[in-house]
N, C-alpha and C positions, 0 to 999 in steps of 0.2 A: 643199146640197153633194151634187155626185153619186157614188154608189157607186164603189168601186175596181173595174175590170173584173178579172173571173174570172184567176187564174194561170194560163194555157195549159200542159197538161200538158207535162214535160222529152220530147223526143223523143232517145232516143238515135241515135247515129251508125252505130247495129248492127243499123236497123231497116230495110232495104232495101224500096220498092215494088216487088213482084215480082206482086201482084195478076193481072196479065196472065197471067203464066206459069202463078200457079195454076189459072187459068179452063182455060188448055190442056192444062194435065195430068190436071182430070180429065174432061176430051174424050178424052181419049189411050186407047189400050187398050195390056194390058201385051206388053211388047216393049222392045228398045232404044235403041228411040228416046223411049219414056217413062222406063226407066231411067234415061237421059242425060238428061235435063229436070228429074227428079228429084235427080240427082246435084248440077248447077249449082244448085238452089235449097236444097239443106242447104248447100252451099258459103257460098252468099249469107247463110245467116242462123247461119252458125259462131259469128260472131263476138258475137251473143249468147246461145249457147248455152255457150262458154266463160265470158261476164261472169254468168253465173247461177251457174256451176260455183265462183268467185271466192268466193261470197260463203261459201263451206264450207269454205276453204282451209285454215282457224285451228281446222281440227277434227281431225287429228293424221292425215291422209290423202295424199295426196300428190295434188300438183294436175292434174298430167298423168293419173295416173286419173279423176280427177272429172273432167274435162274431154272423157276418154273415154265415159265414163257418159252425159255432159248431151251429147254428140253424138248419140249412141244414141238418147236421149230425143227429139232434133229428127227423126232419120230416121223414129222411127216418128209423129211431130208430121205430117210433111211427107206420110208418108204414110197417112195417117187423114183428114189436112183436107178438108173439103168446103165449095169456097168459095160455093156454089147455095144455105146453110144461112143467108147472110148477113152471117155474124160474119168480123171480120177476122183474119186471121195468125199475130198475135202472140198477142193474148189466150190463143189458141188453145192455142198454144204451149205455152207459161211456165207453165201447171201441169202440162202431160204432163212437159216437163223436169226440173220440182222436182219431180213425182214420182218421177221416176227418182231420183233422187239419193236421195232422201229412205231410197226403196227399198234402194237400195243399202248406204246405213248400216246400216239393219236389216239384212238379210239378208248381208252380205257384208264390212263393217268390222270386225265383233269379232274377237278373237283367238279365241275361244271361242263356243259356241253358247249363245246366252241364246232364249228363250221369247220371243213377242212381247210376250205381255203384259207383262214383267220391262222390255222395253225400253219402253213407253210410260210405265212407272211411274219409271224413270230419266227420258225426258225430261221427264217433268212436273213431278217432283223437283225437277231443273236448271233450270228454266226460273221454280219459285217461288222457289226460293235466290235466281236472277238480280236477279228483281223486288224481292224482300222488300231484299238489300242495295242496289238501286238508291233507294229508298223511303228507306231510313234511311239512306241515306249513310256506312255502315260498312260494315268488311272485315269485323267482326263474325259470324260462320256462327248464323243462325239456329237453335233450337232446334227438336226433332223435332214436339213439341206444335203449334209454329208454322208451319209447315210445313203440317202435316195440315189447321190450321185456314184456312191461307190455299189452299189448293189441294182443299181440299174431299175432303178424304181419310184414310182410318186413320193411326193411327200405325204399324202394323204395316206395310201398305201402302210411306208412305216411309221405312222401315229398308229394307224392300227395292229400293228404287230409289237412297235412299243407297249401297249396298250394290255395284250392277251399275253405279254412275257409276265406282266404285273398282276395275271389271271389263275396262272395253270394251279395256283392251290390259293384256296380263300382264306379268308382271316380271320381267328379262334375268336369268339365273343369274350373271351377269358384274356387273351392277348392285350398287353399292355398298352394305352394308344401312345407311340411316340411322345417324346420330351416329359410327361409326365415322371414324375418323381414318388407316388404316392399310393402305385398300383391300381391307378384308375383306368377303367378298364376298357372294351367298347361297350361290354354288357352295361354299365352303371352310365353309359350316357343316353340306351332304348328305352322309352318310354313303358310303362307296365299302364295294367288295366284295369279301369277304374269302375270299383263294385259301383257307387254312386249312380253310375249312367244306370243301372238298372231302377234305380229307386225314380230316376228321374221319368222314365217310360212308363215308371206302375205310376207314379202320382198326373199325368198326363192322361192315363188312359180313363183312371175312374176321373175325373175332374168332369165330366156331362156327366156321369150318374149322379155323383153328387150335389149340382144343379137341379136334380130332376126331383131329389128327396123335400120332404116339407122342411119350411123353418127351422122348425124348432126340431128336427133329428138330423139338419146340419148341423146346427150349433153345438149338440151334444159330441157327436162324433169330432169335430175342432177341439170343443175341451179337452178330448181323452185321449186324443191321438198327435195333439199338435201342442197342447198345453200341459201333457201328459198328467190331468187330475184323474182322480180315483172315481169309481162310480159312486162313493160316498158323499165326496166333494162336489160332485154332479147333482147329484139328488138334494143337498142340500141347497145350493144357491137356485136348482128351479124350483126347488118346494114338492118335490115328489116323490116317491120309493124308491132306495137302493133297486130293487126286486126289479121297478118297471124300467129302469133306465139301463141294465143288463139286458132287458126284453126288447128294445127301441136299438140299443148297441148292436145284438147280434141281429134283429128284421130287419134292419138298414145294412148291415156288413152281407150279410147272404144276398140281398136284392142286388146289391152292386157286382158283388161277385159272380152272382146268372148274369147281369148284363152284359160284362165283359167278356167273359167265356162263351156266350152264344150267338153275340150282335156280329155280326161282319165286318171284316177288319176292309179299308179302303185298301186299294193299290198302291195310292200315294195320296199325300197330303194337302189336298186343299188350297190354292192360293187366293189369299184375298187382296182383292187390290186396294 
């Protein structure tokens, strides 16, 4: 019985014979009329440069930038090839592309800046989890031990790739925090900023000028500003002019106010023991 002949490799429909044209581009000297020759032949092979870009689309990226990426990758594909070298096109191709891409995740997908090596330790991570539950046929999450064991690596090693899998995109302040029921959020569990602390800084700073004023134009300013009376009700209980306790109000407010403005502020605070 005779052998089954060989499966003829799948030829895609995105693989255009452009052989020729490569042969004349790199005949070509740069100008543009090889720019233009150049141009028509990334056009031509778009359309597998985008089916590459596909295959990453389920990795939380948006496909029209990866698509922009794995173009990128053909233009500089197209212009590196040297078709004198023997090898055909495509081959050629299809790892400067994936590398792009590839690149790209690394260096440009996180929210955040992780380390190279942190990200190679994620996907090797990812990629034993994959195998291990494909292998057992459960949702089951492998344990760390196991892990280590099957990917040839510390334990310490995959906590940290565990770790930066739970990184590559941060989490919305708007984002619901688990179990909650009530859209409670992360934002409504950060703390906000409390005007108060500045009231607390100003009644700190004049508190020695205020010491330093006589008696009786503390006591007024305590009335008016901490008992909130009028300078009516002032002048009445000392026995003295509306007119002059307006005058005593603002020469004690301006003296304190040059103080603070012009005295020199400490480095730090003083300790007493």
């Amino acid at each position: 019985m005779s052998a089954a002949p060989a499966r003829a490799r799948r030829r895609h429909d995105d693989t255009p014979d452009t052989a020729a044209d490569f042969e004349r581009l790199a005949a070509m000297s740069k100008g543009p009329e090889r720019e233009a020759l150049a141009e028509k032949l990334v056009e031509a092979w778009l359309p597998m440069a985008h089916r590459l870009a596909r295959r990453y689309r389920n990795r939380g990226e948006n496909l029209e930038d990866l698509e922009q990426v794995a173009a990128l990758g053909l233009v500089k594909a197209v212009d590196r090839y040297e078709p004198q070298r023997g090898g055909a096109f495509q081959p050629y191709a299809i790892p400067t592309i994936v590398g792009e891409l590839k690149r790209y995740f690394r260096d440009c997908a996180w929210d955040l800046h992780v380390p190279r090596r942190v990200q190679e330790l994620r996907n090797r991570v990812r990629a034993t989890i994959q195998d291990l539950a494909a292998a057992e046929g459960t949702d089951r999450s492998p344990t760390v031990a196991q892990v280590a064991e099957a990917a040839d690596m510390s334990e310490e090693d995959v906590l940290t790739g565990m770790e930066a899998i739970d990184s590559f995109r941060s989490l919305s302040l708007d984002a619901e925090l688990t179990g909650a029921d009530d859209g409670y959020s992360l934002a409504d569990a950060l703390g906000r900023p409390e005007t108060r602390y500045d009231t607390v800084i100003a009644r700190e700073s004049v508190k020695p000028c205020l010491n330093q004023l006589p008696e009786r134009e503390q006591h007024i300013l305590y009335l008016r500003f901490f008992h909130d009376m009028t300078q009516a009700g002032i002048a009445e209980e000392l026995g003295i002019s509306q007119m002059h306790v307006s005058r005593l109000i603002s020469r004690s407010c301006a003296r304190i106010r040059n103080q603070v403005e012009t005295e020199p502020r400490p480095d730090r605070v003083p300790v007493h023991a």
